[in-house]
C-alpha positions as a Markdown table, in Angstrom:
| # | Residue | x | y | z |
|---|---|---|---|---|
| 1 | Unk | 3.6 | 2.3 | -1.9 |
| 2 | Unk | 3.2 | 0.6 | 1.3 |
| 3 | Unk | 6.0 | 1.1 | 3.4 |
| 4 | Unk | 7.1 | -1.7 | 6.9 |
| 5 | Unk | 9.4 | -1.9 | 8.8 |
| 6 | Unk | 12.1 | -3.7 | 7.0 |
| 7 | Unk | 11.9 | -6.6 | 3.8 |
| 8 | Unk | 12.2 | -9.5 | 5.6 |
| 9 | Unk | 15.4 | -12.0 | 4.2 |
| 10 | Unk | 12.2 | -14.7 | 3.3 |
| 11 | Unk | 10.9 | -12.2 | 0.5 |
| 12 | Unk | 9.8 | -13.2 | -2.5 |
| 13 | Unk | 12.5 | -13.5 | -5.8 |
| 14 | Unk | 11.6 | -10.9 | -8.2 |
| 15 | Unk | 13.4 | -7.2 | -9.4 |
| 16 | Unk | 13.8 | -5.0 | -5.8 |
| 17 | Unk | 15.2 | -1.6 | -5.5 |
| 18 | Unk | 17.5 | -0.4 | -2.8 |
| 19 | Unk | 14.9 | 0.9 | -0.9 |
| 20 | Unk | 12.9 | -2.8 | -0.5 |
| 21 | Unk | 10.3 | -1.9 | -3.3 |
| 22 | Unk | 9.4 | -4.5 | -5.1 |
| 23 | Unk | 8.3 | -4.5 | -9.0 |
| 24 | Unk | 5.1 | -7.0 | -9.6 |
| 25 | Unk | 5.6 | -8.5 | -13.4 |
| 26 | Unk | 3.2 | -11.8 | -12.2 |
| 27 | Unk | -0.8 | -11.7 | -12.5 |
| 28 | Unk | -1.2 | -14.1 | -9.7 |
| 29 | Unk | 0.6 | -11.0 | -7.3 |
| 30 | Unk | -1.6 | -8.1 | -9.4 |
| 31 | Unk | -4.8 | -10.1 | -9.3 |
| 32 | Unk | -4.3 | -10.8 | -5.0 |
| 33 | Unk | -4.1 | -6.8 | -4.8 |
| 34 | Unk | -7.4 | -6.4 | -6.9 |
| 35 | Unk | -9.8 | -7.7 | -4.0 |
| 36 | Unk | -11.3 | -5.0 | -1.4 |
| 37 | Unk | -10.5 | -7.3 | 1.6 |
| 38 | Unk | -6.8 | -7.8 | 0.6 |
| 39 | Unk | -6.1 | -4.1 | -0.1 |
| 40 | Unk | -7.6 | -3.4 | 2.9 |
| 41 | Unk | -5.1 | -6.2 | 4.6 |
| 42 | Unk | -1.8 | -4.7 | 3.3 |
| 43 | Unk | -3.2 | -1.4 | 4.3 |
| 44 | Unk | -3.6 | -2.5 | 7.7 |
| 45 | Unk | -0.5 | -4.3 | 7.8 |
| 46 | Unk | 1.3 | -0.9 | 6.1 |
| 47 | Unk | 0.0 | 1.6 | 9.0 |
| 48 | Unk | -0.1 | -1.2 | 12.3 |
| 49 | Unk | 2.6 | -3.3 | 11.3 |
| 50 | Unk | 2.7 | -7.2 | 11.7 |
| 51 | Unk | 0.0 | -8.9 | 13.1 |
| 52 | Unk | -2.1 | -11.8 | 13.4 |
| 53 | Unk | -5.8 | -12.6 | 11.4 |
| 54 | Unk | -7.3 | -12.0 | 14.4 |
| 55 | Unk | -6.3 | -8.5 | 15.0 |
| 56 | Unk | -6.6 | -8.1 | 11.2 |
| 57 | Unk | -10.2 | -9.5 | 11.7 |
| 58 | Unk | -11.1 | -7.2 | 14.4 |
| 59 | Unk | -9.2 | -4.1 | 12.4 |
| 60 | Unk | -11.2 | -4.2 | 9.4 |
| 61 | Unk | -14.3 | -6.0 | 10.3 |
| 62 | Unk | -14.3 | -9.1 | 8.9 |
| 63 | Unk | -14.2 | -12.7 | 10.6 |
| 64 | Unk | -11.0 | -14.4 | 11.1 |
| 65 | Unk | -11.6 | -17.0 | 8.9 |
| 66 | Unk | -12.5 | -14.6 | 5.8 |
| 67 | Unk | -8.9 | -12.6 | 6.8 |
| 68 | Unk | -7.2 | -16.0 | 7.2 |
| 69 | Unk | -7.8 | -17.2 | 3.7 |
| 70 | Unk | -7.4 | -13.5 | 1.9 |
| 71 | Unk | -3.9 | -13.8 | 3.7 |
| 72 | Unk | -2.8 | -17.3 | 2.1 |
| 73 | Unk | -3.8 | -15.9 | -1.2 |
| 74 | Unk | -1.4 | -13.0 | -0.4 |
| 75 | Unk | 1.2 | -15.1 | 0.6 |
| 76 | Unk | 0.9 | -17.1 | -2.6 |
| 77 | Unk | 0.9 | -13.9 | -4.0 |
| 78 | Unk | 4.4 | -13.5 | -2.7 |
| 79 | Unk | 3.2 | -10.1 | -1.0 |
| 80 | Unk | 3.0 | -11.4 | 3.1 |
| 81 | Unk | 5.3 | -13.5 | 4.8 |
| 82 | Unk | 4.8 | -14.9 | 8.2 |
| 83 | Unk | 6.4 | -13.7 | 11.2 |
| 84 | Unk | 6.9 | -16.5 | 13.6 |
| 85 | Unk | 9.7 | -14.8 | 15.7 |
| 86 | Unk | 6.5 | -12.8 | 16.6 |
| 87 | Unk | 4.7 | -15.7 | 17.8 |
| 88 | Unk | 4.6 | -16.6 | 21.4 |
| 89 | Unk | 3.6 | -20.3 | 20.8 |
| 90 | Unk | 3.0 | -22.7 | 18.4 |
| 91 | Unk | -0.6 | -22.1 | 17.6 |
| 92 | Unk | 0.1 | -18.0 | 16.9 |
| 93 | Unk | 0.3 | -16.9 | 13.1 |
| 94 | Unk | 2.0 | -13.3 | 12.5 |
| 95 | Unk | 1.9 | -11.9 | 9.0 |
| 96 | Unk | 3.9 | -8.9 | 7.5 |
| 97 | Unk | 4.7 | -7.2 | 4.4 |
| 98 | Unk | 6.8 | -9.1 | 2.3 |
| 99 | Unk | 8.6 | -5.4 | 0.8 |
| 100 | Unk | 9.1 | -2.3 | 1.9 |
| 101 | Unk | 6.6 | -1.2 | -0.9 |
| 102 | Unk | 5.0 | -2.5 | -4.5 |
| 103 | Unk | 5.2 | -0.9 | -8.1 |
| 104 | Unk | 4.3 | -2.1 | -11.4 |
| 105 | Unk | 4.0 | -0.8 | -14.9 |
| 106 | Unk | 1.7 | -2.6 | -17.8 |
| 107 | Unk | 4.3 | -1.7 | -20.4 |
| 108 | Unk | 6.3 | -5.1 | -18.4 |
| 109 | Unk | 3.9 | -7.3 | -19.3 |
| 110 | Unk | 2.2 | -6.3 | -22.3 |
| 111 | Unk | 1.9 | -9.7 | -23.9 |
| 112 | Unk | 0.4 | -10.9 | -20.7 |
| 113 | Unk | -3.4 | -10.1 | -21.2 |
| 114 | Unk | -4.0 | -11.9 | -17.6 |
| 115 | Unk | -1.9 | -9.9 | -15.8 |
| 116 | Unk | -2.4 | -6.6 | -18.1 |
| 117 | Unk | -6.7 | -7.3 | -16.7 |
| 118 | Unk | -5.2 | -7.5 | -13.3 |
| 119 | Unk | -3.1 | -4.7 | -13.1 |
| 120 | Unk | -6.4 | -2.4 | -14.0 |
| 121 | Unk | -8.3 | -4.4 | -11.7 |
| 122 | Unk | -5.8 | -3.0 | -9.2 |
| 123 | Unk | -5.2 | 0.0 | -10.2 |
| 124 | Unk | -9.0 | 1.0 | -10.4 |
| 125 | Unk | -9.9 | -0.4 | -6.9 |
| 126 | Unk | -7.0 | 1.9 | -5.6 |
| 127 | Unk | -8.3 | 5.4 | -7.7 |
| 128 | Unk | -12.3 | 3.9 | -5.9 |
| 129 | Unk | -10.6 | 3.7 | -2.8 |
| 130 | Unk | -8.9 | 7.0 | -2.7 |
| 131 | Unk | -11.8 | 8.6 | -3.9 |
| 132 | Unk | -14.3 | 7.0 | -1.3 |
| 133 | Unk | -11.8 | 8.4 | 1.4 |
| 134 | Unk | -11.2 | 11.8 | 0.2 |
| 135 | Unk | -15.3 | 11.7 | 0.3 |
| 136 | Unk | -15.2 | 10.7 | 3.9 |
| 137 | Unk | -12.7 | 13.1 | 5.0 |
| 138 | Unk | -14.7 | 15.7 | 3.5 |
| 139 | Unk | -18.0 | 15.0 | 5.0 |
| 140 | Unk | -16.3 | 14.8 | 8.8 |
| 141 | Unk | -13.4 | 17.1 | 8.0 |
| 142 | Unk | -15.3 | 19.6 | 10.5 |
| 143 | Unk | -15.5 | 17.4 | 13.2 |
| 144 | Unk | -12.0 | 18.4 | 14.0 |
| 145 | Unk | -10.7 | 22.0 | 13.1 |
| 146 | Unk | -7.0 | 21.5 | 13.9 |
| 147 | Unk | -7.0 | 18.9 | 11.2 |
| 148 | Unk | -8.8 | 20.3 | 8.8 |
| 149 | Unk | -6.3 | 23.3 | 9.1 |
| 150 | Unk | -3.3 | 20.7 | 8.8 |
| 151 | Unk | -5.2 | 18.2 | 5.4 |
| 152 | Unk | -4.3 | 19.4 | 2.3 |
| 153 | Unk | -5.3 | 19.1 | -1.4 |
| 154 | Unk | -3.2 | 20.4 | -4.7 |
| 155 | Unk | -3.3 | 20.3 | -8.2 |
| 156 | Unk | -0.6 | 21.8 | -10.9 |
| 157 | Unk | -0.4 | 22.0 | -14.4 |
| 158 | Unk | 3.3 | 21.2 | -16.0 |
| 159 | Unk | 4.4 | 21.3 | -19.1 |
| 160 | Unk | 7.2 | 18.1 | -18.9 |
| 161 | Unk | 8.3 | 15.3 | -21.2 |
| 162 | Unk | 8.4 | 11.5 | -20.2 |
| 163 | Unk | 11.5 | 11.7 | -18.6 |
| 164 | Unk | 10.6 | 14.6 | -16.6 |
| 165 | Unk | 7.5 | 13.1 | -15.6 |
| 166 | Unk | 9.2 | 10.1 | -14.4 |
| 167 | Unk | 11.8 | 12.1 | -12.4 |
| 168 | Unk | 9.1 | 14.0 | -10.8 |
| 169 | Unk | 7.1 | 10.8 | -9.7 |
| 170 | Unk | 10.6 | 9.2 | -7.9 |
| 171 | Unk | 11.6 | 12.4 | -6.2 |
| 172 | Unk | 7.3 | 12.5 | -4.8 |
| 173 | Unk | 7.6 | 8.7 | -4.4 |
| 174 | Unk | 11.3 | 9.5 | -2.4 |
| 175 | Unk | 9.6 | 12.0 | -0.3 |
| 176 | Unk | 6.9 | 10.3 | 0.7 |
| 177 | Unk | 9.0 | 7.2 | 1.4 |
| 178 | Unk | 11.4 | 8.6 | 3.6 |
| 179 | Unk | 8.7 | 10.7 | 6.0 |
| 180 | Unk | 6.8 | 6.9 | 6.0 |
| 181 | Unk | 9.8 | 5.0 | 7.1 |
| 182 | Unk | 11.4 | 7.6 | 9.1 |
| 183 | Unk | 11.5 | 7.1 | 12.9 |
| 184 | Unk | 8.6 | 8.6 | 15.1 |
| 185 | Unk | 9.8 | 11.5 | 17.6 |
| 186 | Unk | 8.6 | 10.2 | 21.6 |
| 187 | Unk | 7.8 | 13.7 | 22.0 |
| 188 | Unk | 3.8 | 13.3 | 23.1 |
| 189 | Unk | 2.6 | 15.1 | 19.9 |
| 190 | Unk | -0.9 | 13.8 | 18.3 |
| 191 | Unk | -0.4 | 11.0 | 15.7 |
| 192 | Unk | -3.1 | 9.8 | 13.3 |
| 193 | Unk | -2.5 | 7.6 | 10.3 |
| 194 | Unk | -2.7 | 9.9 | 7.4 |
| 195 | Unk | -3.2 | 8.8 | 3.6 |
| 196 | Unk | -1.4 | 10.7 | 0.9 |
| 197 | Unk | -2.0 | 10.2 | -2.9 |
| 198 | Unk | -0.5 | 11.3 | -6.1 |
| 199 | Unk | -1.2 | 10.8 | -9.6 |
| 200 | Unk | 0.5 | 12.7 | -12.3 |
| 201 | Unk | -0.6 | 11.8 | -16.6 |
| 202 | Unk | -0.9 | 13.6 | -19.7 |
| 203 | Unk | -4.2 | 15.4 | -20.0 |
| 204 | Unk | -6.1 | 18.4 | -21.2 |
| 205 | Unk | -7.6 | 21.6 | -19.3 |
């Protein structure tokens, strides 16, 4: 999920939950996600809000004109929309999240061996990317002790039908959406962007 500030009124058609999330059924959406540059973009956009290429540029290293094209294919995408109440003039281009957050399931387009490649395209760069940041937080996790104290990791074994399963992932999927989009207390504590990941699947000890 990638939680913003609101889903802007020039979002894209397609079946939205209450809570802005939007359910990808289209391979050209699933195949925009499955770049390294673009997931780092709607990260980006997810923790700083809406900005322009060049502060998306500068944010994850990449020249503008590199983040300026991986934008128009997420637009096409139907996952950014530009800002321009942002802008200040003509020449200024703000982007944002086009939904509060993005789902999909393979058993929606099952016929659709395009967008069934993309969706594992997707789905794998997200597992690589949570695993090389688990990797990094463990090899500077010592750096800071109060932190290290505060991260945590936790695995469980259930015993719980489809159903059940389901139900569990929307009340962690709940939980985590409501402490993303809640509003931030001015009370001078220490605020870092922190990532949180879940997976829960039939498997075997």
């Amino acid at each position: 999920m990638t939680p913003t500030e609101r889903t802007p009124e020039s979002a894209p058609p397609g079946p939205t939950n209450p809570g802005g999330v939007r359910t990808l059924t289209e391979a050209k959406a699933l195949s925009a996600l499955a770049h390294p540059v673009r997931s780092r973009i709607m990260d980006a956009l997810k923790v700083d809000g809406p900005s322009t290429a060049s502060t998306l540029a500068t944010r994850i290293a990449q020249n503008v004109g590199n983040v300026s094209h991986h934008l128009k294919v997420l637009a096409e995408g139907g996952l950014v929309v530009e800002a321009p109440e942002l802008a200040k003039d003509r020449r200024e281009r703000w982007w944002r999240l086009a939904n509060a957050g993005t789902r999909w399931t393979r058993a929606d387009f099952a016929d659709d061996a395009a967008a069934v490649a993309a969706a594992q395209a997707a789905e794998a760069l997200a597992l690589h990317r949570q695993i090389a940041r688990v990797h990094e937080w463990m090899a500077r996790s010592e750096e800071d002790p109060a932190w290290d104290d505060a991260a945590f990791a936790t695995q469980n074994w259930l015993r719980l039908s489809q159903d059940e399963l389901r139900e569990l992932s929307e009340e962690i999927v709940e939980v985590l959406m409501r402490w993303g989009s809640r509003e931030i207390p001015d009370d001078g504590a220490e605020r870092e962007s922190v990532l949180v990941f879940s997976r829960g699947f039939p498997s075997k000890p």
